[in-house]
N, C-alpha and C positions, 0 to 999 in steps of 0.2 A: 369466506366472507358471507355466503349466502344462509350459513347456520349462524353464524355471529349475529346477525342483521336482522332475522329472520325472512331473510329474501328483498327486504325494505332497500330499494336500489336508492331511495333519497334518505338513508341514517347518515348521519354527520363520519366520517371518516379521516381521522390526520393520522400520519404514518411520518414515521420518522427514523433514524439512525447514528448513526456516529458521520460527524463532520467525514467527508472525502468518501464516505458510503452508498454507490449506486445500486443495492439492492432496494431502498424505501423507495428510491425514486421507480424503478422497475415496479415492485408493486402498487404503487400508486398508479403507474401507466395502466398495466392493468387490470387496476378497480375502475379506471375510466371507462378502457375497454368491454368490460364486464356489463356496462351501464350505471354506473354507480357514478350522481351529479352531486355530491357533496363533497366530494374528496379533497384533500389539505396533506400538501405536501411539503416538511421543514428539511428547508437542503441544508440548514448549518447542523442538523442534528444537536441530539444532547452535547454535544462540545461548542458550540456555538451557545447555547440556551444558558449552560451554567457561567458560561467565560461572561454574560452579559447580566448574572447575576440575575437568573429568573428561578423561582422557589422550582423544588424537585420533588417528587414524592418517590416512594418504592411500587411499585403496583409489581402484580405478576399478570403475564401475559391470560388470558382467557383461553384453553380450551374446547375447540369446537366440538360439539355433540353432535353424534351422529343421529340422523334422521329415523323416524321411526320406519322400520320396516327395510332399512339398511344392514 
């Protein structure tokens, strides 16, 4: 998160999954943990979101860069 972010502990973060999926909710715990006061966590997951007829896109996930001097 902290490469994604660029360290920014207040960037908007919603984290999500598949309905009945307790990994997003884990990483959402902790991004809280972390400090991170934005965070947005959807427990119905993408199976809830489509079943309610909410538009979808394709995105691919982001790739974190590693630090310079990493």
């Amino acid at each position: 998160l902290d490469a994604l972010t660029s360290g920014d502990t207040s960037y908007p973060l919603v984290i999500f999954c598949l309905d009945e999926c307790w990994m997003s909710w884990n990483a959402a715990r902790r991004a809280v943990e972390w400090g991170y006061d934005a965070v947005h966590w959807y427990p119905g997951g993408t199976d809830l979101w489509t079943f309610e007829d909410h538009p979808t896109e394709v995105v691919t996930p982001q790739e974190p860069q590693p630090r310079q001097g990493q």
